[in-house]
Gaussian input, Z-matrix of N, CA and C with variables (Angstrom, degrees):
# hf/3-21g

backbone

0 1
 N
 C     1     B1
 C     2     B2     1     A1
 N     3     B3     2     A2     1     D1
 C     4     B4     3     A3     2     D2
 C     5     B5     4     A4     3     D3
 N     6     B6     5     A5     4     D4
 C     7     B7     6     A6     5     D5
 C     8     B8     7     A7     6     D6
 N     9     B9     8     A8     7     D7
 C    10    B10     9     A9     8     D8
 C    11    B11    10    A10     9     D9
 N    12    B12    11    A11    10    D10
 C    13    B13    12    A12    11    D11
 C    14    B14    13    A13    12    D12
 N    15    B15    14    A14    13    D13
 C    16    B16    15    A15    14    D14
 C    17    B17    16    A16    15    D15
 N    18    B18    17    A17    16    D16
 C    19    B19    18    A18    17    D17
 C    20    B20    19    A19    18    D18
 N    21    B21    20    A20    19    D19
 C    22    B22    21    A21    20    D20
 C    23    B23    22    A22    21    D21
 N    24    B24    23    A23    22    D22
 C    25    B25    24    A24    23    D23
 C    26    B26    25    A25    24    D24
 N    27    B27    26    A26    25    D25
 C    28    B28    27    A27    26    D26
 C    29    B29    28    A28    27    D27
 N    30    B30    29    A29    28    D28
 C    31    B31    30    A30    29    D29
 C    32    B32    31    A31    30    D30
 N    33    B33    32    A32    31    D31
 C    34    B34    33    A33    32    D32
 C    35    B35    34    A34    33    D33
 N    36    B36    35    A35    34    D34
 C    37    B37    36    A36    35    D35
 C    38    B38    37    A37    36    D36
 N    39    B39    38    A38    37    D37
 C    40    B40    39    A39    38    D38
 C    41    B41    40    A40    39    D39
 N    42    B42    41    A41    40    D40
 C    43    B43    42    A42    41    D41
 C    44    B44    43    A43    42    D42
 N    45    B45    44    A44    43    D43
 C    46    B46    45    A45    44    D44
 C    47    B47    46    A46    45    D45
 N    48    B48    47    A47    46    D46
 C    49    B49    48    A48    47    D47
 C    50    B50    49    A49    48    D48
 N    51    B51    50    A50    49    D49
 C    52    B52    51    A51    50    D50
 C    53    B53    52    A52    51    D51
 N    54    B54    53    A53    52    D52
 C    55    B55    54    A54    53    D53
 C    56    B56    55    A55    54    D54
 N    57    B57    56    A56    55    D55
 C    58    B58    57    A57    56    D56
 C    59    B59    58    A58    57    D57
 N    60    B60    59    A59    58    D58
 C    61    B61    60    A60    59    D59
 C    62    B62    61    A61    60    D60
 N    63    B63    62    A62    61    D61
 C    64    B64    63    A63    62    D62
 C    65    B65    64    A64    63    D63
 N    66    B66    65    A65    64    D64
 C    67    B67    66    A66    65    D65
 C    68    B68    67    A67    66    D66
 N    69    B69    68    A68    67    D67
 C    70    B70    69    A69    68    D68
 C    71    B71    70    A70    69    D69
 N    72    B72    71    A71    70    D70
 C    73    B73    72    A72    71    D71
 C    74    B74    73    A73    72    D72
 N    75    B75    74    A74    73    D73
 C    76    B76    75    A75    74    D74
 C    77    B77    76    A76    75    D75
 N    78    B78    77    A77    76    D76
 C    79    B79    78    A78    77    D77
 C    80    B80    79    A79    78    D78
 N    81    B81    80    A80    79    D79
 C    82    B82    81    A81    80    D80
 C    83    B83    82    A82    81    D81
 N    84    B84    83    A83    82    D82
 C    85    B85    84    A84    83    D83
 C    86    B86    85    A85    84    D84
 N    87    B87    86    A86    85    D85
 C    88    B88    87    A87    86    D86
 C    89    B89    88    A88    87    D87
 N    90    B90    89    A89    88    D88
 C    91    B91    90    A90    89    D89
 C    92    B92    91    A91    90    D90
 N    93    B93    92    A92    91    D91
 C    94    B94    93    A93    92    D92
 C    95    B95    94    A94    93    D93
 N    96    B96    95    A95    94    D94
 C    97    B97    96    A96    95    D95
 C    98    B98    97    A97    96    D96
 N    99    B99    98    A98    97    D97
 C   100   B100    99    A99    98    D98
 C   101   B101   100   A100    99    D99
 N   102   B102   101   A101   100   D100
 C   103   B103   102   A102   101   D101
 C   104   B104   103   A103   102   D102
 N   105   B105   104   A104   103   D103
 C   106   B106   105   A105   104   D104
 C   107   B107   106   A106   105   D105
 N   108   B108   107   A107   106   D106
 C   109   B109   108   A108   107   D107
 C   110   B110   109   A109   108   D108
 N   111   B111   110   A110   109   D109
 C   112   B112   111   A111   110   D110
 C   113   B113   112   A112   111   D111
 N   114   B114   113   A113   112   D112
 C   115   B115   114   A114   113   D113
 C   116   B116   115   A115   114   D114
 N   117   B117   116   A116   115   D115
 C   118   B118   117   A117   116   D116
 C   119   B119   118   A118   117   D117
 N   120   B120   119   A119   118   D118
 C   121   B121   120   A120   119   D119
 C   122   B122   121   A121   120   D120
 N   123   B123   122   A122   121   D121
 C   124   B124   123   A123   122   D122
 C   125   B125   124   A124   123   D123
 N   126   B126   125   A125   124   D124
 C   127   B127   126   A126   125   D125
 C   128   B128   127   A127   126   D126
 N   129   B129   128   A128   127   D127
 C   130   B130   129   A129   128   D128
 C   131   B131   130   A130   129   D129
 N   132   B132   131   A131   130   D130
 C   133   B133   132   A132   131   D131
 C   134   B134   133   A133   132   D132
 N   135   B135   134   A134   133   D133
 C   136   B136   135   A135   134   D134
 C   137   B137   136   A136   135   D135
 N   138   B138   137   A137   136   D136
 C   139   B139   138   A138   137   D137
 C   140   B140   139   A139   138   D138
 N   141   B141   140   A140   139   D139
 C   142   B142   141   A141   140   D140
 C   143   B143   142   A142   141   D141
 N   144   B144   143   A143   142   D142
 C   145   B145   144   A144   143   D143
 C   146   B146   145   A145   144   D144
 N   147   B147   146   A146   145   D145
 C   148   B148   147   A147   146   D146
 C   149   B149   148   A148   147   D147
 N   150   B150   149   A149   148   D148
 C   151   B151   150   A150   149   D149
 C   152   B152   151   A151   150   D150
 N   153   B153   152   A152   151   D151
 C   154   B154   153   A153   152   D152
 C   155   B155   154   A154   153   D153
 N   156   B156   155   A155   154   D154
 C   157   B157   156   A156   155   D155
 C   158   B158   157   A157   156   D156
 N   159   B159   158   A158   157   D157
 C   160   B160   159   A159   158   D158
 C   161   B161   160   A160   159   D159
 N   162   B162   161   A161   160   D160
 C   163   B163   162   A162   161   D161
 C   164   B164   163   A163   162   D162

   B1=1.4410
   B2=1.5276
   B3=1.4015
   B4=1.1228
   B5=1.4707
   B6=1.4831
   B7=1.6807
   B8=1.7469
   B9=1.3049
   B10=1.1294
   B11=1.3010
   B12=1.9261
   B13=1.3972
   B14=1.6185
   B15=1.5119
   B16=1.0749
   B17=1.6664
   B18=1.3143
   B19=1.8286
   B20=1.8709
   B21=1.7368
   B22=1.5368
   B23=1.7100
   B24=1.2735
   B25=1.4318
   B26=1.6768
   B27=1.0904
   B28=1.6216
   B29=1.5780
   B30=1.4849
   B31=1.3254
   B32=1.5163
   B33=1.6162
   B34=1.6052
   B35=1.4204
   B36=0.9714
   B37=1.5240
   B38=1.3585
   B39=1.5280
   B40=1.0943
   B41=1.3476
   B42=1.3322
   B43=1.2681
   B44=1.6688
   B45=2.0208
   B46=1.5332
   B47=1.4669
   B48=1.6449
   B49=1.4292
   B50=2.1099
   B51=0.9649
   B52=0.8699
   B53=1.5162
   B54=1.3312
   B55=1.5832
   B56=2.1050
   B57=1.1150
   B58=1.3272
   B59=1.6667
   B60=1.2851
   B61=1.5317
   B62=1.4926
   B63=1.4415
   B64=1.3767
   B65=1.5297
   B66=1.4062
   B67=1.5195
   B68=1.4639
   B69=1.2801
   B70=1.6566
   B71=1.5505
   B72=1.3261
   B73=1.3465
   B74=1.5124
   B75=1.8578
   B76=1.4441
   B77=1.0352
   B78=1.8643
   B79=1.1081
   B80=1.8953
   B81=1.7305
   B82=1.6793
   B83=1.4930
   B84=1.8085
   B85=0.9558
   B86=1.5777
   B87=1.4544
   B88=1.7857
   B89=1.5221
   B90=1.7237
   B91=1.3715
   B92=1.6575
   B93=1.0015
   B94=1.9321
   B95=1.9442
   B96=1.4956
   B97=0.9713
   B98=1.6382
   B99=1.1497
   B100=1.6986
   B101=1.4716
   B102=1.1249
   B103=1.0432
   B104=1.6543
   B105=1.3195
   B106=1.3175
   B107=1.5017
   B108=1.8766
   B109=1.2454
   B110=1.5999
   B111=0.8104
   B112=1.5980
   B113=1.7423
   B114=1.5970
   B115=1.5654
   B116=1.6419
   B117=1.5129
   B118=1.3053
   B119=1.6597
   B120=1.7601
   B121=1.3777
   B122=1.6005
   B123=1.7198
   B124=0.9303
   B125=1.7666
   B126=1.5040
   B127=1.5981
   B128=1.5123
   B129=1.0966
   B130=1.7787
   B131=1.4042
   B132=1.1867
   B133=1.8285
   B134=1.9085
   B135=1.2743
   B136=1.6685
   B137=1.4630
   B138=1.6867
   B139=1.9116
   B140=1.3512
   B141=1.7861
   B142=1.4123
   B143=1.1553
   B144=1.3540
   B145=1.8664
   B146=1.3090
   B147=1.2926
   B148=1.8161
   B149=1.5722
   B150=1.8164
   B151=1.9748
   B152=1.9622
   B153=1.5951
   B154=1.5897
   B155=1.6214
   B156=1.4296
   B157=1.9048
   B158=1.6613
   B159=1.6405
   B160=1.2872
   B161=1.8076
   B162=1.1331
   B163=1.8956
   B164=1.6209
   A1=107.77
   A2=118.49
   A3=116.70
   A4=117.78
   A5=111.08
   A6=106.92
   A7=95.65
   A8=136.10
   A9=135.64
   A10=106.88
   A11=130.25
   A12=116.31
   A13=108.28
   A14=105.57
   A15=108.58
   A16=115.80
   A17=113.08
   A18=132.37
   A19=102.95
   A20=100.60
   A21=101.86
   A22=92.68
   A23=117.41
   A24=117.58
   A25=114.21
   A26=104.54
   A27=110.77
   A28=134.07
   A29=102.04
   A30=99.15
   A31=136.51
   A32=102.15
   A33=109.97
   A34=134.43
   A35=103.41
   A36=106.01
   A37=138.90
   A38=104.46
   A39=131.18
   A40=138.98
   A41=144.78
   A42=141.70
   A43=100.03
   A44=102.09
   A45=92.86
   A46=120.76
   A47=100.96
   A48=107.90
   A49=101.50
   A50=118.54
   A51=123.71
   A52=134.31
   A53=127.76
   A54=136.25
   A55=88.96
   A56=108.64
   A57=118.11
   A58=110.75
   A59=95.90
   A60=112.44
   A61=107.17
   A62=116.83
   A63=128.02
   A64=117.28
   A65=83.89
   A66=114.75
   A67=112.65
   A68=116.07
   A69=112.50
   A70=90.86
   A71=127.14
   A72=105.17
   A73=107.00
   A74=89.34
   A75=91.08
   A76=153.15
   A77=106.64
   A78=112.54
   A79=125.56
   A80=88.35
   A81=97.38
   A82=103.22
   A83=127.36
   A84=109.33
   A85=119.80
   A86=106.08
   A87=108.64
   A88=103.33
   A89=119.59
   A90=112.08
   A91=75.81
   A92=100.80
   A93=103.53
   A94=113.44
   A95=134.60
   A96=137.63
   A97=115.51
   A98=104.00
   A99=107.86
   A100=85.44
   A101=156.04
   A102=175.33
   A103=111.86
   A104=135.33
   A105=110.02
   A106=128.11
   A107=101.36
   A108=135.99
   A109=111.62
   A110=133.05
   A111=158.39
   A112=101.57
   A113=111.11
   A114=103.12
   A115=124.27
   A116=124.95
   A117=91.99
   A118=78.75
   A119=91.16
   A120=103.59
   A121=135.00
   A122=115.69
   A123=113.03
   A124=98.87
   A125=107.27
   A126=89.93
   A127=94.03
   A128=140.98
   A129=133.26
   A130=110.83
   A131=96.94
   A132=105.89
   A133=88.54
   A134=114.43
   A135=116.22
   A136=118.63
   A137=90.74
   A138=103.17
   A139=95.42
   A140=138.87
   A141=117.33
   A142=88.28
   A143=127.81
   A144=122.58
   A145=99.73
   A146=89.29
   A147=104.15
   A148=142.30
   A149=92.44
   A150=128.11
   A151=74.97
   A152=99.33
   A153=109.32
   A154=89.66
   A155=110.75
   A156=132.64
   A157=99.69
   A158=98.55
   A159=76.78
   A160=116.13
   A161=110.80
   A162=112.85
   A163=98.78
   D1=140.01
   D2=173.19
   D3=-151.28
   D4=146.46
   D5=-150.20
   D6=-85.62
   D7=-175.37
   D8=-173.25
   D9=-161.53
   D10=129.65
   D11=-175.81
   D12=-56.66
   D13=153.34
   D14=-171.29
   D15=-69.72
   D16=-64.22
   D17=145.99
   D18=3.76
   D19=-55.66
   D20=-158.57
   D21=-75.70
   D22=-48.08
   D23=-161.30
   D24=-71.59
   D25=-41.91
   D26=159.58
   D27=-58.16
   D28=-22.50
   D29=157.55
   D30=-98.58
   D31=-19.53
   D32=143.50
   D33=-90.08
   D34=20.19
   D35=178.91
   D36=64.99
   D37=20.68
   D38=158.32
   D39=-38.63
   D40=67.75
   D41=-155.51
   D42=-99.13
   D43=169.23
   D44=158.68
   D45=-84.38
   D46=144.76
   D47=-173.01
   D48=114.93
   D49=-47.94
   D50=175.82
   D51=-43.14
   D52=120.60
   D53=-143.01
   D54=-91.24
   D55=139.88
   D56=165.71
   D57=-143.17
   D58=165.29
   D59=-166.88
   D60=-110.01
   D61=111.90
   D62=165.59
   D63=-121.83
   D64=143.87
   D65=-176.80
   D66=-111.33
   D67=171.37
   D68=-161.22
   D69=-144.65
   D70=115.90
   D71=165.84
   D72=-110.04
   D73=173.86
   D74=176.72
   D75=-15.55
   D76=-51.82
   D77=177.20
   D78=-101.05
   D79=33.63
   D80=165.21
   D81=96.27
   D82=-26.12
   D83=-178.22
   D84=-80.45
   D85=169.92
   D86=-178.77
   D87=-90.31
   D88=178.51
   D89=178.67
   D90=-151.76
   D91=108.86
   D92=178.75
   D93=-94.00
   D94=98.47
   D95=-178.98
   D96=-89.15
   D97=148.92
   D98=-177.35
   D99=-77.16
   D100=-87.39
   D101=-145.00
   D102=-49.96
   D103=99.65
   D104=147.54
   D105=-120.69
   D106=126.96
   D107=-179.41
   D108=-29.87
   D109=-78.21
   D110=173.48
   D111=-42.09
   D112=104.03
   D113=163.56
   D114=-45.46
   D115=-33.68
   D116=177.05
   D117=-145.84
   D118=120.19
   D119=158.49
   D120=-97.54
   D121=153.09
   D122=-148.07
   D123=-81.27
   D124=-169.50
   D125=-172.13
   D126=-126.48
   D127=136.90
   D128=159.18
   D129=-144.56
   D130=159.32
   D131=-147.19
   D132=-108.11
   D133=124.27
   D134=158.69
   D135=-94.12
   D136=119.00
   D137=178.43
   D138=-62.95
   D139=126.06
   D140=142.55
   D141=-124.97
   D142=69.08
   D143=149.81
   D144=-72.81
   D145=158.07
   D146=-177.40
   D147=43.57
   D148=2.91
   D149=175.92
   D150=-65.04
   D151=146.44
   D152=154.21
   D153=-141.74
   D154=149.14
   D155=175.57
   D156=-60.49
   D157=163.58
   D158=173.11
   D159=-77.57
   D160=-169.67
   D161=178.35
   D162=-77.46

C-alpha cells in the first residue's frame, strides 16, 4: 500500500483501489504513473521495512 499526494491523485484520477504504473530507476528512485501501458500488468510487492527518507 502506498499513500499518494492528494492534489496529484485528484487530478489524475486516481482513486483507492486504483492500479498505477511504477518504474524503478537506476538510481533507486520510483516514477509513479496514473496510467498503465501494458494490458495486464504484473504485480510485485516492495519490502521498505525499516527503509527511512533521507532527513
Amino acid at each position: 500500500m502506498v499513500s499518494l499526494p492528494k492534489r496529484w491523485a485528484d487530478r489524475v484520477s486516481v482513486t483507492n483501489g486504483t492500479n498505477v504504473g511504477i518504474t524503478i530507476r537506476p538510481d533507486g528512485t520510483l516514477i509513479i504513473t496514473p496510467d498503465i501501458s501494458s494490458p495486464s500488468p504484473s504485480k510485485k510487492q516492495l519490502d521498505v521495512t525499516g527503509k527511512h527518507g533521507e532527513p
